[in-house]
Each structure stands twice: as C-alpha cells, then as structure tokens.
C-alpha positions as CSV (number, residue, x, y, z in Angstrom):
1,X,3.3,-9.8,1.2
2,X,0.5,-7.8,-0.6
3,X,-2.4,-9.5,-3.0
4,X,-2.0,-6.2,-4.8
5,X,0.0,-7.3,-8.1
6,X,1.3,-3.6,-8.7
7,X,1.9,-2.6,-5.1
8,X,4.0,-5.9,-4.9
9,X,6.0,-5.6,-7.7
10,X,6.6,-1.7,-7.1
11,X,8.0,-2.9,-3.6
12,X,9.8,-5.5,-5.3
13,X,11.6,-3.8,-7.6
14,X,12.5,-0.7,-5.0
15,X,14.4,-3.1,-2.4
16,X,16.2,-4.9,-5.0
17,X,17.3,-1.6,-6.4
18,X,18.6,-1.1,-3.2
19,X,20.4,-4.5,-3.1
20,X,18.0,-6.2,-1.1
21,X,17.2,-10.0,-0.8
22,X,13.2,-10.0,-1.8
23,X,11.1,-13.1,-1.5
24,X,7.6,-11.3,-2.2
25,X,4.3,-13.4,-2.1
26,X,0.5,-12.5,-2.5
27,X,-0.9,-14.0,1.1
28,X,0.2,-15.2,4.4
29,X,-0.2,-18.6,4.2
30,X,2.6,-18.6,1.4
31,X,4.8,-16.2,3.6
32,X,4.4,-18.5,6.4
33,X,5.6,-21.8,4.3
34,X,8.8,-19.8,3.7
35,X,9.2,-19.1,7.3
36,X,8.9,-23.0,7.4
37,X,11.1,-24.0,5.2
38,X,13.9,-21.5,6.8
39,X,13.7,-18.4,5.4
40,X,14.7,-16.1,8.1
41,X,14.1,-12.0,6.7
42,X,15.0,-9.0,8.8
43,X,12.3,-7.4,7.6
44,X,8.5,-8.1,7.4
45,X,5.9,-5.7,4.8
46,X,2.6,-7.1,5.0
47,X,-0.9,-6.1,4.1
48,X,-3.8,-6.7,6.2
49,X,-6.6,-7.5,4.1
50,X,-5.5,-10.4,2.0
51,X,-7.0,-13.8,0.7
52,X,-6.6,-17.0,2.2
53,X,-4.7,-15.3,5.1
54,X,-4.8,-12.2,6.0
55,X,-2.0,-10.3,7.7
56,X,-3.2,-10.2,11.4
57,X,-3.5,-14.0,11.3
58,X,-0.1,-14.5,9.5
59,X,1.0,-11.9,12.9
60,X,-0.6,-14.1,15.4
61,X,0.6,-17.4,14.1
C-alpha cells in the first residue's frame, strides 16, 4: 500500500511480471478491509506516511 500513484503502480506492475497475486491499495484503512474480507497475502509492502491511515497504525491494528 503506498498513496504514491507511480510508486504503486511500478510495484504493481514488477510482481505481476513475476507472476505474482497483487491487490495494491493507496492507505491502510483499505488494506485492512481486505484483510477483513479474507484476503490472506504472504507478503506485506507498506508506506508509512499515508492518508487516512498510515502504515504504523495499519501495523498495530
């Protein structure tokens, strides 16, 4: 998660060149209503300084 449109999408397109499942999203609080509804990643990228929620209180909750 990144509110950086261009970091985001560069990330994007670089793990789903390397056949990767990406769900990518532009603050915490809509990370976290993935995590809700299921979604289960291996892997985490967040930025810390973000709108709305930032990345250490996506970490804490």
């Amino acid at each position: 998660m990144d509110d950086e449109v261009v970091f985001r999408t560069m990330l994007t397109e670089y793990f789903s060149h390397e056949k990767a499942c990406v769900y990518a999203t532009d603050n915490g609080s809509q990370a976290l209503l993935l995590l809700e509804e299921g979604l289960r990643p291996d892997l985490i990228l967040c930025d810390i300084r973000m709108p709305v929620m930032n990345g250490p209180t996506f970490y804490v909750i």
